[in-house]
C-alpha positions in Angstrom: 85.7 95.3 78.3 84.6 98.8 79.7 81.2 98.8 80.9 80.8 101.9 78.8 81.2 100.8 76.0 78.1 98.4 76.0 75.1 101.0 76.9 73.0 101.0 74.6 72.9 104.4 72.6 69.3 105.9 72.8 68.6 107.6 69.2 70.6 110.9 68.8 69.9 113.8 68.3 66.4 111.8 69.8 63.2 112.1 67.5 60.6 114.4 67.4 58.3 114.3 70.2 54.7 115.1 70.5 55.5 117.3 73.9 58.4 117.9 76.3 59.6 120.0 79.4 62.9 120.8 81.3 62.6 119.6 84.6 64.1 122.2 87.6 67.4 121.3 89.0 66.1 122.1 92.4 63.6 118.6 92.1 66.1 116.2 91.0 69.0 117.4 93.2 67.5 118.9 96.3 69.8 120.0 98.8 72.2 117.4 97.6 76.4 119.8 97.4 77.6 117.4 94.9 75.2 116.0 93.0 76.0 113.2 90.6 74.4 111.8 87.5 73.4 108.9 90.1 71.6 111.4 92.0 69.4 112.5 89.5 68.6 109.2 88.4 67.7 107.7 91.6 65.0 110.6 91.8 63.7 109.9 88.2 63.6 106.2 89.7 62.1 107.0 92.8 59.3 109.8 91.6 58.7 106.4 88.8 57.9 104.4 91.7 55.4 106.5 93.8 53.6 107.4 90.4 53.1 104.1 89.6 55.6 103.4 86.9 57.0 99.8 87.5 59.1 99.7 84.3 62.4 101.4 82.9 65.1 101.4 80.7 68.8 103.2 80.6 70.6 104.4 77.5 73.1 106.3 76.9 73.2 109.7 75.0 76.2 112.0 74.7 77.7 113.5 77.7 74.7 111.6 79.8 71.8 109.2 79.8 68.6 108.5 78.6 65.3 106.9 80.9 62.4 105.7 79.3 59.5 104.6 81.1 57.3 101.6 80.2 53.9 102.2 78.0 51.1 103.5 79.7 47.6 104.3 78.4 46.1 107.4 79.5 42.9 109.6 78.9 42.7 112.3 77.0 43.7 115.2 79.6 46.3 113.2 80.1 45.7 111.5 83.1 46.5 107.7 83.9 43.7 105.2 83.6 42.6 103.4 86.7 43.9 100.6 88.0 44.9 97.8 85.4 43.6 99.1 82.5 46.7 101.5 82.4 49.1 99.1 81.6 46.5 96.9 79.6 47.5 97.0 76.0 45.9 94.2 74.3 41.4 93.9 74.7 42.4 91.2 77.3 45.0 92.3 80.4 48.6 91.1 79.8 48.5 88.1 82.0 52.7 88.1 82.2 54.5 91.2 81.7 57.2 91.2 78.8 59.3 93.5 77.9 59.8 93.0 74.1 55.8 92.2 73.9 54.0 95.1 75.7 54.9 98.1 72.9 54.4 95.7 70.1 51.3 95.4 71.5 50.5 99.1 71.0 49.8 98.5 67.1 46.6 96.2 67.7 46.0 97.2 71.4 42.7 98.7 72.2 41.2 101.9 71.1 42.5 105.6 73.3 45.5 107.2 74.2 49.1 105.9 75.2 52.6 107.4 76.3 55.7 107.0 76.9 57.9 109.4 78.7 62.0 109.5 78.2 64.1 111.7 80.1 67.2 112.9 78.7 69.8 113.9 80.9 72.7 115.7 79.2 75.3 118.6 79.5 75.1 119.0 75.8 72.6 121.4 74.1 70.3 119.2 71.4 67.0 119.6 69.2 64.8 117.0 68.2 65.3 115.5 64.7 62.8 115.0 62.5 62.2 111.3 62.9 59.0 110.3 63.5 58.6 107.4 66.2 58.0 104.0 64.5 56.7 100.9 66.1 60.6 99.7 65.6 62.0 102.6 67.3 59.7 102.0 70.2 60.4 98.1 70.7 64.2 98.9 70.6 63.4 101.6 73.7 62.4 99.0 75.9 63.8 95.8 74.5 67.5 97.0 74.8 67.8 99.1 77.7 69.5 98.6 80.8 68.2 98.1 84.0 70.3 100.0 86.0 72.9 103.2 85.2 76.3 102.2 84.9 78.8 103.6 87.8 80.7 104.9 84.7 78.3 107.6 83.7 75.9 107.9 87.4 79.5 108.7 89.1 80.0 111.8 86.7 79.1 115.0 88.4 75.6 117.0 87.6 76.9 120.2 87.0 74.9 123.1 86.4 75.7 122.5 82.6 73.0 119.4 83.1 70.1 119.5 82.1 67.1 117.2 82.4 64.6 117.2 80.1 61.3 115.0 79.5 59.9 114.4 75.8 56.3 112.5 75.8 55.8 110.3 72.6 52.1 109.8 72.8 49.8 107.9 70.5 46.2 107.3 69.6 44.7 104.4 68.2 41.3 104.1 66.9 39.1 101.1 66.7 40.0 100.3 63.1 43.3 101.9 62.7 46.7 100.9 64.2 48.2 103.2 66.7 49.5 106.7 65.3 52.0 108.9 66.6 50.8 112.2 67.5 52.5 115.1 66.8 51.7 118.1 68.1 50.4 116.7 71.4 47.0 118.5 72.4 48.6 119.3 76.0 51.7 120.6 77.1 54.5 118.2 78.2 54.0 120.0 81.9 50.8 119.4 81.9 51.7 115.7 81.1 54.0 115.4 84.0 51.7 117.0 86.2 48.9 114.7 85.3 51.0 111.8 85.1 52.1 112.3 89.3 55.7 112.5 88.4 56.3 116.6 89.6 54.0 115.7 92.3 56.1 112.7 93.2 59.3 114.9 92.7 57.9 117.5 95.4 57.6 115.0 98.1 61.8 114.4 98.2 
């Protein structure tokens, strides 16, 4: 069987964000002549990595791919909290990391912010439907992705038809309600990439 043919399909045309931003060709690619899908993804892996992001998932979208990042909470600015408590969902740390576990988490995790960031990478033009994110759109995100772009789609060439773009599905949960999506975000997706260290990580390739 084609390898292709079992990515799993991220939700298309993808929902309705609460922010998002097109990321410059010149930060993914570099200097790099012939840039490849591969290319960009290894930077979106390797600006993940300096900024702290341990966890990701691959989909595919037409004419590209998809990369979300694992759950994070954050403070209002948008800003990652220190140390442990930015991947701690539930009142007490996760113990054991699980993929299928940590997002359903979320919906009785403790009171702030959270976000999760998704990077589509695409030749085709898109908008954002009007789905709202649910709690099972979200679980599917991280339970079903791969962990690794195929060769079939990271060995097709980034042409300046690519784009990359980052939507931020952010949510807030209070102490006595479950975890809501929020839509408009108060910041700009920029301002969420800046805050979160990913265009600071993508400067230093």
């Amino acid at each position: 069987m084609d390898d292709q043919e079992v990515v799993p399909e991220f939700p298309w045309p993808p929902p309705k964000a609460s922010a998002s931003d097109v990321i410059p060709r010149e930060l993914l690619v570099g200097n790099v002549r012939h840039p490849t899908l591969d290319t960009v993804a290894q930077a979106i892996e390797s600006a993940f990595r300096q900024a702290g992001y341990v966890e990701k998932s691959y989909y595919g979208v037409p004419g590209g791919f998809a990369m979300a990042s694992r759950i994070e909470q954050i403070n209002e600015d948008g800003s990652p909290k220190e140390s442990v408590d930015r991947w701690s969902l539930e009142l007490a740390p996760l113990r054991k990391f699980s993929r299928g576990a940590y997002l359903t988490a979320l919906f009785r995790a403790r009171a702030g912010y959270y976000r999760v960031i998704v990077f589509i990478v695409t030749s085709q033009p898109f908008s954002q439907s009007n789905d709202k994110v649910t709690s099972e759109d979200s679980r599917r995100w991280i339970s079903s992705g791969l962990n690794k772009l195929p060769e079939e789609i990271g060995n097709q060439e980034y042409s300046p038809a690519y784009r990359c773009t980052a939507l931020i599905y952010e949510f807030k949960r209070t102490e006595t309600k479950p975890a809501e999506f929020i839509e408009p975000s108060h910041i700009t997706g920029q301002i969420h990439l800046e805050r979160s260290g990913l265009v600071a990580a993508l400067k230093k390739r």
